[in-house]
N, C-alpha and C positions, 0 to 999 in steps of 0.2 A: 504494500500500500504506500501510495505519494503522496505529496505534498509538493505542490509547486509554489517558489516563487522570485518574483519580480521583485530585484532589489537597484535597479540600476538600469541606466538607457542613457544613449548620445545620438542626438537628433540636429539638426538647423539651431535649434535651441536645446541645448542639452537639458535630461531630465536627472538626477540624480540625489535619492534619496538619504541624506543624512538624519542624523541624530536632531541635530537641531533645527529641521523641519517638524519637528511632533512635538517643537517648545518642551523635550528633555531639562532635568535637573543635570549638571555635570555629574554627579553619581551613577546618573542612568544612561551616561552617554555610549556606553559599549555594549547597550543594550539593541535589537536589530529588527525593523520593522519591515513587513513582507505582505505581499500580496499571495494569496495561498488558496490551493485548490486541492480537492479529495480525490484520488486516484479508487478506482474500483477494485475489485478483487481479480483482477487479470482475468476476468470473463466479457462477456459480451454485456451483461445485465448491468444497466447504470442504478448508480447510486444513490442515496439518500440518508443522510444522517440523521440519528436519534437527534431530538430537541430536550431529551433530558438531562437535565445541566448535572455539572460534575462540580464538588466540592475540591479545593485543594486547598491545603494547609498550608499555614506560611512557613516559606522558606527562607533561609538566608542569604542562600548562594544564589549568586549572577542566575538571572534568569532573562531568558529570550521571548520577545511579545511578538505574536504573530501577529499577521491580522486572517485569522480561523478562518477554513474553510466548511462552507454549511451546507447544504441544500434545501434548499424553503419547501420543497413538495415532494415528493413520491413519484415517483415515473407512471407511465400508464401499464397499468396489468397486464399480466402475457393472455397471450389468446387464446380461448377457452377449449378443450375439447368439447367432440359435439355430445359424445354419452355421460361423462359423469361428470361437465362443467368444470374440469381442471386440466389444464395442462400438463398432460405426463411425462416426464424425461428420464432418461439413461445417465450413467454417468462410468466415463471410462478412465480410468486412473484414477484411485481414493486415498493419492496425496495430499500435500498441504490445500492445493483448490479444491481438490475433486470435494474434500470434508466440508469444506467451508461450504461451499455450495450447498450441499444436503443440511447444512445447520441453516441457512437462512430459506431453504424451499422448507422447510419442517418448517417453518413461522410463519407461511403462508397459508391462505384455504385457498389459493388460486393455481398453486404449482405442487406437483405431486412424484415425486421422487419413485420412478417403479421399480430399477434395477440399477444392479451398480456392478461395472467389472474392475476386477484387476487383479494379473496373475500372479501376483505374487503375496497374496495377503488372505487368507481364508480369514472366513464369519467370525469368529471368534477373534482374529487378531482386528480386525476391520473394527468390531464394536469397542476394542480396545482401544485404539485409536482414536475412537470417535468420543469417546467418554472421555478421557483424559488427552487436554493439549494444555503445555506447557507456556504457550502463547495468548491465545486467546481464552484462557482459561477453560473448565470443565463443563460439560454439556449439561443442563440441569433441565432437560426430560430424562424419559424413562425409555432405555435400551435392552433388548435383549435376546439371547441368537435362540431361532427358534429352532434350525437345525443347520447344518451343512452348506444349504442352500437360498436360507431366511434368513434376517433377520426384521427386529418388530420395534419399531420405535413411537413411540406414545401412540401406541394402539396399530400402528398403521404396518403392512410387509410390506419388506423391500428382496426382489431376489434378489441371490449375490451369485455371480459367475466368475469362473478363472481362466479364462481364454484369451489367449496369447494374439491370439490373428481376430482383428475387430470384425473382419464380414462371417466370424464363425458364432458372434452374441447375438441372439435370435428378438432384437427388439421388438420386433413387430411381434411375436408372441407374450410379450411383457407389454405390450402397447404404448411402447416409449415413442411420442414422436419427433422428440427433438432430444440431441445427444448432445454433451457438453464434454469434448472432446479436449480432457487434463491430464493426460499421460506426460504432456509435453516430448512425446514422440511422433507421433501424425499428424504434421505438422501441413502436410501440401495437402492440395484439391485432391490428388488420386489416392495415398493414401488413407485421408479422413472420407472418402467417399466410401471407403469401403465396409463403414456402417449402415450404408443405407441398404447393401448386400441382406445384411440381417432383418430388416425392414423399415428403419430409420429414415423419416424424412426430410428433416434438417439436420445441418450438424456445426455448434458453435466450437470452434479452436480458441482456446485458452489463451494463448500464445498469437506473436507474431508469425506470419507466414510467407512464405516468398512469393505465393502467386494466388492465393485466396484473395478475395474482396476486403481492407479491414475497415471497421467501423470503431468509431469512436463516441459514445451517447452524448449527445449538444453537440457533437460537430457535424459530422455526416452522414448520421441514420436515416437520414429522408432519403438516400439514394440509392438504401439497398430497394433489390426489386425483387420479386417473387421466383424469379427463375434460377434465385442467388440460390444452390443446397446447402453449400459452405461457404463457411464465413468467417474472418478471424477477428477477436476483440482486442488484437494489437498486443501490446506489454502494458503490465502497470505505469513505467513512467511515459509512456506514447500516452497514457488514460491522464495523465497526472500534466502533461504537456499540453498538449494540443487544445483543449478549451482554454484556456488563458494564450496562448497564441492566436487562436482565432479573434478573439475579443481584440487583443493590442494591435494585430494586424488590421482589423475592418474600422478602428476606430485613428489607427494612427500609421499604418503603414511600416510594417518591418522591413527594411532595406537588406540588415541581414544579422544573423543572431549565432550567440553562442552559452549552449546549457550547460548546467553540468549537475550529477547527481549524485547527491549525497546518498547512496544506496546500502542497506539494512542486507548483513548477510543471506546468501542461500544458500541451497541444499548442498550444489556443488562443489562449496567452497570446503578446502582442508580445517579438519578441524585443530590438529598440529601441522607442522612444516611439512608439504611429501613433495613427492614428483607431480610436474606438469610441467608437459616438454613443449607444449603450442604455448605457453603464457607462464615464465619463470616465477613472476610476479604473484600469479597466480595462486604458486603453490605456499603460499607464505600461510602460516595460520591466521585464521579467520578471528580468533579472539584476541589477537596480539598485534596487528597490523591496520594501519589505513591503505588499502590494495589498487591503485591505479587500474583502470582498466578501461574495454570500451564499448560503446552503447550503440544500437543502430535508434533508437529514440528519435531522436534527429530527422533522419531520413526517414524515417517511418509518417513523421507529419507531415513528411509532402507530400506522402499517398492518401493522406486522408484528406487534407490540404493540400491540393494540388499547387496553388498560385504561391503556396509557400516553399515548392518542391526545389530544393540546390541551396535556398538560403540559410539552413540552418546549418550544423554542426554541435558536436558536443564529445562528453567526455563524463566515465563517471567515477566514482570512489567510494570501494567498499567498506562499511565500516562496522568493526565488533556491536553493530547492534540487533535484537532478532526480530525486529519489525522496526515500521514505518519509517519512508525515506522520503528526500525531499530534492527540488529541482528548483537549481537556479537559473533565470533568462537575461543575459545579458544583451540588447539588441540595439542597435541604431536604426534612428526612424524619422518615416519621409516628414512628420508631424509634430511641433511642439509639444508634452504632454508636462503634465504637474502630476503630482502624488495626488491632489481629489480628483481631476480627471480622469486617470487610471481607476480609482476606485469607483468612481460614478457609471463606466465604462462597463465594469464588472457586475455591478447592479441592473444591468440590461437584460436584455433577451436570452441569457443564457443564468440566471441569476438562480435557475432550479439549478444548476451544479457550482454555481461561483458565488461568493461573496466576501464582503471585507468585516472583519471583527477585532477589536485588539482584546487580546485577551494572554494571560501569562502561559507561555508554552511550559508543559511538562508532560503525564501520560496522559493529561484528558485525552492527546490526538488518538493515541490507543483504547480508549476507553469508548471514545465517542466513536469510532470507527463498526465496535461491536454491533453497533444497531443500524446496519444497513440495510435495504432493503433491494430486491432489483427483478428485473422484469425480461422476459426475453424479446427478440423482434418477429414482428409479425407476418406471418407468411402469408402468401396470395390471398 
């Protein structure tokens, strides 16, 4: 999960936000004001943040004021099946996404989780999993493996399959019809297609893709079209970029830009020092280093953003933490802009996934992140 923001811009009139634009005490001068956006869960389903406000206690230490990213509404509900009024879905890989996904369709009455693959995790480890995450904390419904092939969570089955090769999971016999495709291995059109083998009619990629359609919710979902099967929901920081690109570009013109992201360990990363012979850097341990590396992010927003395609760049940096990361835009631009213009900019037409808040950065961002909500896109 991302967090973007806008700390900085040189334009005709340069825009650049200091300390002592927010009338700061000198105390509070090294304190760092942001324009900030919620990256979704590296799915296709946009977001929306709980409005239940989070208590933090006072602290001592240097602390960092965003300006919070919220979401004012709820997206539109996924599309209804025609027999039981819910959307059914598959879900292939029941790692870090594939879980979270089924934690937020379990809080819906609109989406309906039937089956879940992945070969490497039988029922018993899967509800293990699912019950206990050291991140986002412990699932607090009621789990439990009905056999081999079930599992039952707050009343509801889910089948569970171990099959290797996706067009061999029989969806259409589970009556999934849209798959949320999180292995982060079937990544292209012909490989993810080959869910619909099993009888799958849509299928969302997790993941960036190199020749799928991607979509980004507030930027370019109006353009998927019905004859789209596959589809990718880009990366978290492409989720975490590109609405606040789009806003700064329509309202000011980005000449050309450079991000860069402060990124929260993953899975691939060493957990001690090992080998990694494509990226030395790489191999460094994940709790002991800040790791250089690099992002297609960037390029990724000209395909969702086309008129924005060649101007960006970027660069990011992994850092010993086990969630939520954040994206800085550095750009120069065809239009003078101030720090209220920017924020007024944001309060616009995309204002259900952006907005400005100051509020004192600590785990609210993780905390508030918990109560997302999200919808899939709508077929023919």
């Amino acid at each position: 999960m991302a967090f973007s923001f806008l700390i900085r811009s040189t334009a005709a009139a340069s825009f650049h936000i200091e300390a002592s634009d927010l009338s700061l005490s000198p105390s509070d001068r090294l304190k760092v004001s942001s324009i900030g956006f919620s990256g979704n869960l590296n799915s296709i389903f946009g977001a929306a943040l709980s409005t239940t406000s989070v208590s933090l206690q006072k602290c001592n230490l240097r602390s960092i004021q965003p300006i919070k990213a919220t979401a004012a509404k709820i997206p539109p509900a996924a599309p209804k099946s025609r027999k039981s009024g819910k959307t059914k879905i598959g879900i292939n890989g029941f790692g870090r996404i594939g879980r979270l996904v089924l934690r937020v369709a379990n809080s819906r009455d609109d989406i309906e989780v039937v089956a879940v693959n992945d070969p490497f995790i039988d029922a018993k480890y899967m509800a293990y999993m699912f019950k206990y995450d050291s991140t986002h904390g412990g699932f607090k419904g009621k789990i439990r493996v009905v056999d081999e092939s079930t599992l039952e969570i707050n009343g509801k089955q889910i089948h569970v399959v171990n099959k290797r090769d996706p067009a061999e999971i029989p969806w259409g016999k589970f009556g999934a019809e849209f798959v949320v495709e999180s292995s982060g291995i079937f990544t292209t059109v012909s490989k993810a297609s080959a869910h619909m083998k099993g009888g799958a009619k849509k299928v969302v990629i997790s993941a960036p893709s190199t020749d799928a359609p991607m979509f980004v919710v507030g930027v370019n979902e109006k353009s998927y079209k019905p004859s789209m099967n596959v589809v990718s929901n880009a990366s978290c920081t492409t989720n975490c970029l590109a609405p606040l690109a789009k806003v700064v570009h329509e309202e000011f013109g980005i000449i050309e830009g450079l991000m860069t992201t402060v990124h929260a360990t993953t899975a691939k990363q060493k957990t001690v020092d090992g080998p990694s012979m494509k990226d030395w850097r790489g191999g460094r341990g994940a709790g002991q280093n800040i790791i250089p590396s690099s992002t297609g992010a960037a390029k990724a927003v000209g395909k969702v953003l086309p008129e924005l395609n060649g101007k960006l760049t970027g660069m990011a940096f992994r850092v010993p933490t086990p969630n939520v990361s954040v994206v800085d835009l550095t750009c120069r631009l065809q239009k003078s802009a101030s720090y209220e213009t920017v924020k007024a900019a944001i309060k616009g037409h995309l204002k259900a996934f952006l907005d400005t808040q100051m509020r004192m950065l600590s785990l609210v961002i993780l905390l508030v992140i918990q109560g997302q909500a999200y919808s899939t896109p709508k077929p023919g």
